[in-house]
Backbone and ligand atoms as CSV (ligand in chain L), in Angstrom:
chain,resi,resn,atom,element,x,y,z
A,1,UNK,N,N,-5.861,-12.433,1.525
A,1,UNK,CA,C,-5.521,-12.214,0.111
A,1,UNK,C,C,-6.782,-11.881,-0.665
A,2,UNK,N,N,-6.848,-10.876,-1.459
A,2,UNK,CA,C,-8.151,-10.539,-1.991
A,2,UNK,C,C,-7.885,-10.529,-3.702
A,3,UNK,N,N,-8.446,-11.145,-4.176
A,3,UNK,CA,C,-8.438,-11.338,-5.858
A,3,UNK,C,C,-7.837,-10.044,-6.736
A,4,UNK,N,N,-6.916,-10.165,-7.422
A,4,UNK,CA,C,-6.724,-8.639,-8.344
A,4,UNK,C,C,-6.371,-7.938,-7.359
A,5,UNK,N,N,-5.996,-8.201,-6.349
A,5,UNK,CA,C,-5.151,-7.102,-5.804
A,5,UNK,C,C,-3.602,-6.966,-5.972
A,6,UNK,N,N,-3.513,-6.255,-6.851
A,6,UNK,CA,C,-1.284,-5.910,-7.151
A,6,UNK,C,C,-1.105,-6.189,-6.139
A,7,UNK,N,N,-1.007,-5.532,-4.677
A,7,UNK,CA,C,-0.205,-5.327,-3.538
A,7,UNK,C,C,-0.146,-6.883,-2.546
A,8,UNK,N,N,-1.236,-7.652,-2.710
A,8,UNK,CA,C,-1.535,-9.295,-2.211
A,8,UNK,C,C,-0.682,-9.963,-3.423
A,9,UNK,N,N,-0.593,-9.851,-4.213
A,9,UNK,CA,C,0.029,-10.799,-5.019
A,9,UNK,C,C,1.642,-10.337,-5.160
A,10,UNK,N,N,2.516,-8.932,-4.614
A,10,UNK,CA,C,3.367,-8.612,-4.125
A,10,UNK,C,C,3.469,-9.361,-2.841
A,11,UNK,N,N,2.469,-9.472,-1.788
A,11,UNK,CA,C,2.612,-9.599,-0.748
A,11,UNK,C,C,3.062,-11.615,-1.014
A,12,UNK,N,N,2.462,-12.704,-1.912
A,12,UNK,CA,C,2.393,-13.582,-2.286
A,12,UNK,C,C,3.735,-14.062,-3.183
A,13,UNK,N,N,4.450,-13.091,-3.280
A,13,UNK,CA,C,5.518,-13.719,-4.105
A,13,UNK,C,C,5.436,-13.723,-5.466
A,14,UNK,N,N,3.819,-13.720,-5.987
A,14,UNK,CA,C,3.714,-13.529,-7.611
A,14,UNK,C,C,3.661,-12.399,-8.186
A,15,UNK,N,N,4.109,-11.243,-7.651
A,15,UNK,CA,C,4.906,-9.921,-8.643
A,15,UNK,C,C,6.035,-9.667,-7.686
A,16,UNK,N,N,6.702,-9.318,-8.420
A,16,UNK,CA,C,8.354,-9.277,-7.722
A,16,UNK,C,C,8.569,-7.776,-7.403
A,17,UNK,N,N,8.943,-7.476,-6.295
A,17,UNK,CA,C,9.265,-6.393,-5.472
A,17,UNK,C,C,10.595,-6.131,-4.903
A,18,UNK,N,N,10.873,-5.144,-4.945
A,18,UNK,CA,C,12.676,-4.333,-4.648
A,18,UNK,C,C,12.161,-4.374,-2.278
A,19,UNK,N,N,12.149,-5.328,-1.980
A,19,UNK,CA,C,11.600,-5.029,-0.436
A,19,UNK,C,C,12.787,-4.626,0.517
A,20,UNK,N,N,12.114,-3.678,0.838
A,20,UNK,CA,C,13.168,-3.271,1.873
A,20,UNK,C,C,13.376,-3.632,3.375
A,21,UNK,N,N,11.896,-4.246,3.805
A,21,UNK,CA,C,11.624,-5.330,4.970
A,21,UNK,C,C,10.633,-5.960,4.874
A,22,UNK,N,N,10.628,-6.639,5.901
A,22,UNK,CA,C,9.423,-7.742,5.924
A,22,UNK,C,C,9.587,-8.252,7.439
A,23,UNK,N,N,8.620,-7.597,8.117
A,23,UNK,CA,C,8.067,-8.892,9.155
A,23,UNK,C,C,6.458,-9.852,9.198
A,24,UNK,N,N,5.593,-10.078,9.827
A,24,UNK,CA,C,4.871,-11.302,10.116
A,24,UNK,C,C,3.985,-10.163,9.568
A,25,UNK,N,N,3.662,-8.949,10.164
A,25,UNK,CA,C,2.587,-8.130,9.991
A,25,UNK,C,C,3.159,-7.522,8.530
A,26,UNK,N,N,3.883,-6.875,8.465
A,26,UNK,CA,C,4.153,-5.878,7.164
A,26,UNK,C,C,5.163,-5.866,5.710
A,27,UNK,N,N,4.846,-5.741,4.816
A,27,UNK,CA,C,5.903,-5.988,4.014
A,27,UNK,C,C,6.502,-4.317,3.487
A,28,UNK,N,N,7.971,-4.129,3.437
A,28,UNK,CA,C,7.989,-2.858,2.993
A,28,UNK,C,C,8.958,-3.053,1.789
A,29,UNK,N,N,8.305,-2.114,0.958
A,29,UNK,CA,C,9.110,-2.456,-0.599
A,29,UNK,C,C,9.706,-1.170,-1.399
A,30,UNK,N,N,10.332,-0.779,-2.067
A,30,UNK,CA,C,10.573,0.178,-3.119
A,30,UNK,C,C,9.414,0.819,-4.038
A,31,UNK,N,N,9.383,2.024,-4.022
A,31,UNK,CA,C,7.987,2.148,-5.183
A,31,UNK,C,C,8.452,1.920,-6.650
A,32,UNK,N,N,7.665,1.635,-7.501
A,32,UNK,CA,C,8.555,1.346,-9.020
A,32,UNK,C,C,8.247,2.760,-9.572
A,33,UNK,N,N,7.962,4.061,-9.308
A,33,UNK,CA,C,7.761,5.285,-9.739
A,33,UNK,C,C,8.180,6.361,-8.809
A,34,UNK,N,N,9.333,6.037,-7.812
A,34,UNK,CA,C,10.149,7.011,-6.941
A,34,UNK,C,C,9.165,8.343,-7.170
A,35,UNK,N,N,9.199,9.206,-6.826
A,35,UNK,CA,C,8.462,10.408,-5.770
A,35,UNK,C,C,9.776,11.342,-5.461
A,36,UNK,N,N,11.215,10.514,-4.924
A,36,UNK,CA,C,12.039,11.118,-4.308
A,36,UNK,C,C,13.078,10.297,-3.940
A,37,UNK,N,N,13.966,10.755,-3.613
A,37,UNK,CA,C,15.716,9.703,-3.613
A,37,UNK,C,C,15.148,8.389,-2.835
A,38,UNK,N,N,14.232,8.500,-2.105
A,38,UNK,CA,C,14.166,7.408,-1.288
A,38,UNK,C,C,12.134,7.162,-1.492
A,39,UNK,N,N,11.948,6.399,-1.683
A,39,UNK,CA,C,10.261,6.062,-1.748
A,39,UNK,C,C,9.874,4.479,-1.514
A,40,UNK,N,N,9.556,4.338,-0.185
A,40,UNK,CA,C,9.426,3.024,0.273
A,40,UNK,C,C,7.596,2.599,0.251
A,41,UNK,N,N,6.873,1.771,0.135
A,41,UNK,CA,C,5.910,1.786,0.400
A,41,UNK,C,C,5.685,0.624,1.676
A,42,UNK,N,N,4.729,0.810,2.828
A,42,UNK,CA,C,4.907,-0.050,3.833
A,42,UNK,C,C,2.874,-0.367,3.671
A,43,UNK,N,N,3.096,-1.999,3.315
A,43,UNK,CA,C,1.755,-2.334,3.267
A,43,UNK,C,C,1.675,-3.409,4.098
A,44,UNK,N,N,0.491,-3.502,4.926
A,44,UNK,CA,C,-0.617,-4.218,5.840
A,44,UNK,C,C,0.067,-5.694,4.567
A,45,UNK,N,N,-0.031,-6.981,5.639
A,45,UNK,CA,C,-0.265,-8.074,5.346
A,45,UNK,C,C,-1.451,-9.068,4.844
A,46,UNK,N,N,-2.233,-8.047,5.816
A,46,UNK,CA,C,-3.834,-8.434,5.888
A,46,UNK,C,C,-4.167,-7.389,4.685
A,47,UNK,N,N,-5.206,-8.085,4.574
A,47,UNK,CA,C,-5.672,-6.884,2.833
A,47,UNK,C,C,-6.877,-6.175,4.045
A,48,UNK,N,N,-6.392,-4.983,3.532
A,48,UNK,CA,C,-7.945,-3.614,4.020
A,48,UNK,C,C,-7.601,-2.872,2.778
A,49,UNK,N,N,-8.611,-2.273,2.265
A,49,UNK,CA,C,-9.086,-1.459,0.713
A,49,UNK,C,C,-8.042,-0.230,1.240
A,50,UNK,N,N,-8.483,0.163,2.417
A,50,UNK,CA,C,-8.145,2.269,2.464
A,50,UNK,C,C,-8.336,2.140,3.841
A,51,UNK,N,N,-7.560,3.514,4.206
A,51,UNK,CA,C,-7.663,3.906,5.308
A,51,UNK,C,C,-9.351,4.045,6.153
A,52,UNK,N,N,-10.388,4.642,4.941
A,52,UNK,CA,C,-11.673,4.720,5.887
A,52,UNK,C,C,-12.748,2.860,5.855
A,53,UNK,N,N,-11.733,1.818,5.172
A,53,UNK,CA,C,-12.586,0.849,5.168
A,53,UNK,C,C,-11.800,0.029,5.875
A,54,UNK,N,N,-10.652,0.465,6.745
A,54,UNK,CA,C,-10.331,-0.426,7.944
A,54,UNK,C,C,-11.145,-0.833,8.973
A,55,UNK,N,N,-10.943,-2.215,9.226
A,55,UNK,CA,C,-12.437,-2.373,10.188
A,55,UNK,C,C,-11.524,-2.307,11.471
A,56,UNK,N,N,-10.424,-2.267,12.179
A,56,UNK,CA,C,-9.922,-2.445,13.660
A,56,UNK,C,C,-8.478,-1.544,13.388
A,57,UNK,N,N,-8.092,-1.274,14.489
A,57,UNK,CA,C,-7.455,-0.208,15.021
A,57,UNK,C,C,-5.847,-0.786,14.550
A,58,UNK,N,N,-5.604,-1.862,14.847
A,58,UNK,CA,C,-4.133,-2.604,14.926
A,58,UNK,C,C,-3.758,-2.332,13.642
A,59,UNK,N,N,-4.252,-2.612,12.883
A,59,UNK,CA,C,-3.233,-2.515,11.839
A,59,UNK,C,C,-2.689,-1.217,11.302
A,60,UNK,N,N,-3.353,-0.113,11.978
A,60,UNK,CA,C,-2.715,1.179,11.689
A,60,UNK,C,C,-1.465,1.362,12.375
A,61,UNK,N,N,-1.677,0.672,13.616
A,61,UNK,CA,C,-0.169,0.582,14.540
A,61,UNK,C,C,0.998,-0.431,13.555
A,62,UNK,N,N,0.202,-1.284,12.939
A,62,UNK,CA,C,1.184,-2.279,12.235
A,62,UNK,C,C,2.008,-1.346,11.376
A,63,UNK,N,N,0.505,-0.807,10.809
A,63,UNK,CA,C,1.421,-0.111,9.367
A,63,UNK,C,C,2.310,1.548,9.912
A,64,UNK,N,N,1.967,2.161,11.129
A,64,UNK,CA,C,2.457,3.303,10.925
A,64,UNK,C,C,3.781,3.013,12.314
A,65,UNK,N,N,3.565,1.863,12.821
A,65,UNK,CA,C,5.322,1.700,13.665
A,65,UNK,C,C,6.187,0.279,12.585
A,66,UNK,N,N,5.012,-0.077,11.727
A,66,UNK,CA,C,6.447,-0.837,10.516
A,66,UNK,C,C,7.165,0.333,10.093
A,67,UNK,N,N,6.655,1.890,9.217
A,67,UNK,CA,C,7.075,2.698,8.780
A,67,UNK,C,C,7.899,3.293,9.670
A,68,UNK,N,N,7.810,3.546,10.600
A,68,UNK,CA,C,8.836,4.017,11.466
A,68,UNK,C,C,10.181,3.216,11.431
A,69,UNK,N,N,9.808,1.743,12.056
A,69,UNK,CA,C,11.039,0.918,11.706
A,69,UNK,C,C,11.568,0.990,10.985
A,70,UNK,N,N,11.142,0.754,9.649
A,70,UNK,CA,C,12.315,1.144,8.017
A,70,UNK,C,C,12.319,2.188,7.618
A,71,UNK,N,N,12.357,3.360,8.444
A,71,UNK,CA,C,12.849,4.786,8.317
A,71,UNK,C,C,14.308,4.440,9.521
A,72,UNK,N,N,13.984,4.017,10.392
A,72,UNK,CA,C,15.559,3.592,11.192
A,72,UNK,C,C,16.034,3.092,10.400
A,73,UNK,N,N,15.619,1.890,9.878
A,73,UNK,CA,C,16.381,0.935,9.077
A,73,UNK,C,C,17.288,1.157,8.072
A,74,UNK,N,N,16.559,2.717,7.546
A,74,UNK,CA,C,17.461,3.400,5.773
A,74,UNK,C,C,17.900,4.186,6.624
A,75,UNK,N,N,17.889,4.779,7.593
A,75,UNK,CA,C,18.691,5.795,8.345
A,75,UNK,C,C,18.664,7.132,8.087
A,76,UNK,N,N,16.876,6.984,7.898
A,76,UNK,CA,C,16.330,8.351,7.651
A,76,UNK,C,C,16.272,9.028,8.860
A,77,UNK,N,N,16.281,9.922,8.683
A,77,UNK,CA,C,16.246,11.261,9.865
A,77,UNK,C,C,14.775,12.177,10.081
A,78,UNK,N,N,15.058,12.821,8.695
A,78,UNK,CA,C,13.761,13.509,8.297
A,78,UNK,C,C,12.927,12.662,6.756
A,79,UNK,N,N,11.743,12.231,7.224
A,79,UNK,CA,C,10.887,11.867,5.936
A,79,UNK,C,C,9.880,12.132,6.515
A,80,UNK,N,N,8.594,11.845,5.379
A,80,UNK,CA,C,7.489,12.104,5.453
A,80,UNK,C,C,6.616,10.612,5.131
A,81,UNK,N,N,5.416,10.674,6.454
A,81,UNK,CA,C,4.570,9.032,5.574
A,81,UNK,C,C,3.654,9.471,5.409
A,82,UNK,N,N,2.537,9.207,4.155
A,82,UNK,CA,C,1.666,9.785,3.789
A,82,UNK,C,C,0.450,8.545,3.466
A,83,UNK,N,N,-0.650,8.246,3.450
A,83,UNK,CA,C,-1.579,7.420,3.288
A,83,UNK,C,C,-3.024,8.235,2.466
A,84,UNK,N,N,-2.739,8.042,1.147
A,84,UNK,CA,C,-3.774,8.872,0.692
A,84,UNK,C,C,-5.176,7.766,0.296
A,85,UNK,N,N,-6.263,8.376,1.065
A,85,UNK,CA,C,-7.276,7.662,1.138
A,85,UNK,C,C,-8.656,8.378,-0.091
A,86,UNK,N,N,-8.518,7.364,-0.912
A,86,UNK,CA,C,-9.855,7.631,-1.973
A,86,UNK,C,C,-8.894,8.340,-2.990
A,87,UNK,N,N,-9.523,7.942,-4.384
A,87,UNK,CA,C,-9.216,8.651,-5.734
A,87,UNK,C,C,-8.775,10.142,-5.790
A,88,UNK,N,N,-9.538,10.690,-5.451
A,88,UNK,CA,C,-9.216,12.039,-5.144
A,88,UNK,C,C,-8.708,12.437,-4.710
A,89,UNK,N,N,-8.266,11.601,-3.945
A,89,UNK,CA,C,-6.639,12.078,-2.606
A,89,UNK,C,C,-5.332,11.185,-3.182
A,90,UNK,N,N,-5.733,11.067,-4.224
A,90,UNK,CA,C,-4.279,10.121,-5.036
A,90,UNK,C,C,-4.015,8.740,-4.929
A,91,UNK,N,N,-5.160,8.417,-4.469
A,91,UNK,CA,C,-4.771,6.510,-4.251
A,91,UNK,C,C,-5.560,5.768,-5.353
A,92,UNK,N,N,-4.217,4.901,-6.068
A,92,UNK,CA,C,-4.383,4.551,-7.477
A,92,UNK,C,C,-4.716,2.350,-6.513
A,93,UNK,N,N,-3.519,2.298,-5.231
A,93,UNK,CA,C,-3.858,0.811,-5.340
A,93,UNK,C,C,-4.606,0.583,-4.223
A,94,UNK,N,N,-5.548,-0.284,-4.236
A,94,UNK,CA,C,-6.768,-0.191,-3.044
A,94,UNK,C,C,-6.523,-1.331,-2.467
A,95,UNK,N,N,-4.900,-1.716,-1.582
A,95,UNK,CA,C,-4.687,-2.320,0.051
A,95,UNK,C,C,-3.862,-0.921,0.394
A,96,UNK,N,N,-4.486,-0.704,1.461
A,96,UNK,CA,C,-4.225,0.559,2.332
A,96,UNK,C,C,-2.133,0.151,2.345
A,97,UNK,N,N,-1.804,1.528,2.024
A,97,UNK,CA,C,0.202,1.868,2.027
A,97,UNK,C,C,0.413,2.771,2.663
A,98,UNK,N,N,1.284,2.294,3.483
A,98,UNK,CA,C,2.087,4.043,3.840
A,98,UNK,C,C,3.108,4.207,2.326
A,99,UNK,N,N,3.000,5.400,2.224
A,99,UNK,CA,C,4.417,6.187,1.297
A,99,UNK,C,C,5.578,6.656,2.387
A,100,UNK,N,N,6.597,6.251,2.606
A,100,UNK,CA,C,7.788,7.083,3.247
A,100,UNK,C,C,8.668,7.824,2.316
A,101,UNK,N,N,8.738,9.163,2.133
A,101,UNK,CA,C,9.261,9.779,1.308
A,101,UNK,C,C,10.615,10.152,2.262
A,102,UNK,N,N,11.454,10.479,1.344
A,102,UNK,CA,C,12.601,11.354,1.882
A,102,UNK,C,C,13.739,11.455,1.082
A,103,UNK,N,N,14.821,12.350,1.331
A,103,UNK,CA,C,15.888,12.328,0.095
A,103,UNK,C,C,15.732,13.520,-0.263
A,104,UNK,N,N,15.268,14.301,0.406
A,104,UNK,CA,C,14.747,15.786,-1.054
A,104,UNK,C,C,14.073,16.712,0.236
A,105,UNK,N,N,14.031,18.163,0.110
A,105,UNK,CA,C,13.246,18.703,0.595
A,105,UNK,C,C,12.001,18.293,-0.017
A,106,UNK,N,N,10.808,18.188,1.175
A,106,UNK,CA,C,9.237,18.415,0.626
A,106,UNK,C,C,8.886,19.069,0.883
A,107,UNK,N,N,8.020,19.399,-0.101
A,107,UNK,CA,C,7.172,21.070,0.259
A,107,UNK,C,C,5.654,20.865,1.037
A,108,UNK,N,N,5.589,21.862,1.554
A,108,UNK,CA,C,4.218,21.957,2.315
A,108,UNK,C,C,3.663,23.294,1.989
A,109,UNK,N,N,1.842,23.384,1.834
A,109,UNK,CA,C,1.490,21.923,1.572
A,109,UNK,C,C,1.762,21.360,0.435
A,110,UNK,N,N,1.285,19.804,-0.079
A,110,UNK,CA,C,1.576,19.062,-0.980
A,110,UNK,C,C,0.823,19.825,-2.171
A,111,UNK,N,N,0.482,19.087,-3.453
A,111,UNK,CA,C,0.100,19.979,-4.562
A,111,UNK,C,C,-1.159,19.104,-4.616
L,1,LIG,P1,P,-1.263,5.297,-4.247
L,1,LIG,O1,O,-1.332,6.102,-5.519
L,1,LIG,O2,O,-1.202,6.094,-2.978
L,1,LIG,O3,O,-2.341,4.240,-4.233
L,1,LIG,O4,O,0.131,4.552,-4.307
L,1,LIG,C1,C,0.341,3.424,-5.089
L,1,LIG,C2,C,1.805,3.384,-5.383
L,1,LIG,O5,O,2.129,2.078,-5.830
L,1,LIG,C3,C,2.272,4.348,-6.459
L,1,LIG,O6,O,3.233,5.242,-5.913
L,1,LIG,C4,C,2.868,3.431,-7.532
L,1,LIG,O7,O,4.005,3.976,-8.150
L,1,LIG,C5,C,3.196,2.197,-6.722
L,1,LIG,N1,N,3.250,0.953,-7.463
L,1,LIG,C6,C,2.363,0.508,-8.387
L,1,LIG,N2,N,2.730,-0.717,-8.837
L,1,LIG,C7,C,3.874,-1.035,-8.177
L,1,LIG,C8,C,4.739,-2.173,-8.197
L,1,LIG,N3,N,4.513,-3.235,-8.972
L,1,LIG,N4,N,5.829,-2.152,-7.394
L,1,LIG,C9,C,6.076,-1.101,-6.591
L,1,LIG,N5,N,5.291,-0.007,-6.516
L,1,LIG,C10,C,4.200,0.028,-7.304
């Protein structure tokens, strides 16, 4: 749990979240600013900042076969998971998320 972090204190029970799963490793929740008919976010249990300040390999498996799971789970077919690493690449909360988009055509590339 790391101080001032939104996504640990989601993960803690003290901000309330629309979750769409939860196991030991991952919690997956609703975004509160949808993207698209369907916008799940799947975050690490363990706090890591971003994708380039992960220190070990596992939790990318955590976070990118949790996302898989609750894409079965909503009975998505076709979506997209996206992990944008650093300001400039669109990442506003700093514990590393997958985005699972879907519901909508997406365009490629992104904007
Ligand atoms: P990123 O911009 O990649 O860091 O993604 C952060 C995401 O968190 C954004 O899509 C926000 O809409 C979403 N978000 C921020 N606060 C909350 C919250 N309290 N509950 C659910 N999603 C949130």
């Amino acid at each position: 749990m790391a101080h001032d972090c939104l996504f640990c204190k989601i993960i803690a029970g003290d901000i309330p979240s629309n979750k769409a799963a939860e196991t030991d490793k991952i919690l997956a929740f609703h975004d509160i600013a949808p993207q698209a008919p369907v916008h799940v976010l799947v975050i690490a249990k363990r706090h890591t900042p971003s994708v380039s300040e992960t220190p070990d390999n596992a939790i990318f498996a955590d976070l990118m076969g949790g996302a898989r799971d609750v894409a079965k789970q909503l009975n998505l077919e076709d979506y997209r998971i996206i992990l944008n690493n650093g300001a400039e690449a669109g990442q506003s909360v700093f514990h590393m998320h997958a985005h699972i988009l879907a519901g909508r055509p997406l365009l490629w590339p992104p904007g």
